[in-house]
N, C-alpha and C positions, 0 to 999 in steps of 0.2 A: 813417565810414559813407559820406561822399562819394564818398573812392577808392574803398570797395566797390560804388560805383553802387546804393548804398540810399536815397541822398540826392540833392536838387540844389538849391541855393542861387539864389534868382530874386533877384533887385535891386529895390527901388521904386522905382518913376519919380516919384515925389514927394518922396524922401529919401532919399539916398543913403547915409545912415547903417544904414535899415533893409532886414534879407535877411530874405526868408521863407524858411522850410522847405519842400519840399515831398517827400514820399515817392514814390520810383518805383517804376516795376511792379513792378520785382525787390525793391523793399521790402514792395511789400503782397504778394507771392508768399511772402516769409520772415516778414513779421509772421501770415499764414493759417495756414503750416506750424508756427510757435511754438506760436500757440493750438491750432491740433486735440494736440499733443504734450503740450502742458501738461495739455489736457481729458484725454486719456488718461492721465498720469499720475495725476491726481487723482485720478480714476475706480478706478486700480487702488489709491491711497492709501486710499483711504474705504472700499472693498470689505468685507461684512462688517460693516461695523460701525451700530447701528441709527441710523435722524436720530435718536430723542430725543437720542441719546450727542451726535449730530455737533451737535445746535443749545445742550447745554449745555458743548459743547466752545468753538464759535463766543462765546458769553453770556464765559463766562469770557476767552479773548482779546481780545474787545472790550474786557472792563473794565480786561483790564491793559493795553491801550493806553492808554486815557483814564489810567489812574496811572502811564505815562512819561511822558505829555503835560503832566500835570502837574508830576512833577517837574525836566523838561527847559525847562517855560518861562520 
């Protein structure tokens, strides 16, 4: 991400151990352009279909998250 000039790596002057991150233009330009594409995709994913469906769609994923979470801990 660095070479792609999405990144740049700042040094602290207090500890030379630690680098912050910092995102560049060209990255908040590519991370704007991700989300509006993702919202688009979504948008034409969900098309049709009613929120009650989509919120006991969401109830259900949620729960099977919470039962990997538990079996992965």
């Amino acid at each position: 991400m660095e070479n792609n000039g999405l990144i740049e790596r700042i040094n602290c002057d207090k500890d030379s151990r630690i680098k912050y991150i910092k995102c560049t233009d060209k990255g908040k330009e590519l991370k704007d352009i991700a989300k509006k594409n993702f919202t688009c995709l979504l948008n034409k994913l969900i098309d049709g279909i009613d929120k009650e469906d989509l919120n006991t769609f969401n109830k259900i994923i949620s729960k099977m998250i919470e039962n990997m979470e538990v079996i992965y801990d």
